[in-house]
Each structure stands twice: as structure tokens, then as C-alpha cells.
N, C-alpha and C positions, 0 to 999 in steps of 0.2 A: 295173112302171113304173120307168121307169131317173132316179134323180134327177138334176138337170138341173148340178149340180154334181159329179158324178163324173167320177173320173179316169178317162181312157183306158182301163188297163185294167180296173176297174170295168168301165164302160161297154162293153166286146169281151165281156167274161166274159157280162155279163148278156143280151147280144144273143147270144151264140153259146145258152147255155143257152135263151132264148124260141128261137132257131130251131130248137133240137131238138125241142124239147114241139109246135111249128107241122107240123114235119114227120112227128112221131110221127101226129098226127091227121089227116095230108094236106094241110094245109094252107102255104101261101107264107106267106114276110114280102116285101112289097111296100110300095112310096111310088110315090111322081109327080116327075119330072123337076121342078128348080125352075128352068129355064130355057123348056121350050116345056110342061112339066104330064103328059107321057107319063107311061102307068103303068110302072113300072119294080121288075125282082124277081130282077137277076142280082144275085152277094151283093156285088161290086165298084160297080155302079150304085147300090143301095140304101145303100150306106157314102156315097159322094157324092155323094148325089142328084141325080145327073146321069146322063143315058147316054150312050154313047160318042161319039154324032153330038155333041151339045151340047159333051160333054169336047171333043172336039177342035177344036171352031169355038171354046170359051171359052179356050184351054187359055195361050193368050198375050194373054188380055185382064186386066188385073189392076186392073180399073174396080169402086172400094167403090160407085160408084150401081148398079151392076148388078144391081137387082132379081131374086125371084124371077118365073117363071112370064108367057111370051110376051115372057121380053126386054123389059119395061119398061125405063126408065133416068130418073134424076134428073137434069136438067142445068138447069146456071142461064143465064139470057141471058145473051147477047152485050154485054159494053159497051162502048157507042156514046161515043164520044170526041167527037162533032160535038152533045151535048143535056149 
């Protein structure tokens, strides 16, 4: 388990070593796209939980509502100037 406050590289070192031991045994490191949920297990997709179709439709959006998973979004109404 990678604690949730480590550094960078902390955080690469530990991930590079579990993807060895995943591979030794056959096994993938995979996630899910947090944009449309795809399962996703290139080692660049899984670093950004994104994949490339999503990367590049997001990649000039720099919206903090941007939710994960089917492109949710937070928006607040419109205000109406005439109420």
C-alpha cells in the first residue's frame, strides 16, 4: 500500500517495485479511466488515469468541477438578474 502522503518518488519506486512482483506472477496493474470508467493498464494511462482518447478531449480543459467517471460536471446556475 503506497501511503497516501508520499513523495513522488516514494510513490514511483513503490509502484515500479509492485509492477514487478504483478508481472513476475502474470499478472497487470490496471485502473479505470476517471473520465468515461474504461478499464485501462498502459503504464502512462494508469499513471493518469486517463486514456489517451479522454487525455486528448480533456487535455485543454482545466475545469476543477470536472468530475470523475462519464464526465459528470459541477455547475452552479445561471444568475438571473430580472428575480
Amino acid at each position: 500500500m503506497i501511503p497516501t502522503e508520499a513523495s513522488p518518488k516514494l510513490t514511483e519506486r513503490l509502484t515500479a517495485e509492485l509492477r514487478e512482483r504483478a508481472e513476475a506472477l502474470g499478472l497487470v496493474i490496471a485502473t479505470r479511466c476517471r473520465f468515461c470508467g474504461t478499464p485501462l493498464w498502459h503504464r502512462r494511462s494508469v499513471a493518469m488515469h486517463a486514456g489517451p482518447v479522454c487525455r486528448k478531449r480533456h487535455e485543454t480543459e482545466n475545469d476543477p468541477g470536472l468530475t470523475p467517471a462519464k464526465k459528470s460536471q459541477t455547475e452552479a446556475a445561471p444568475i438571473n438578474p430580472n428575480h
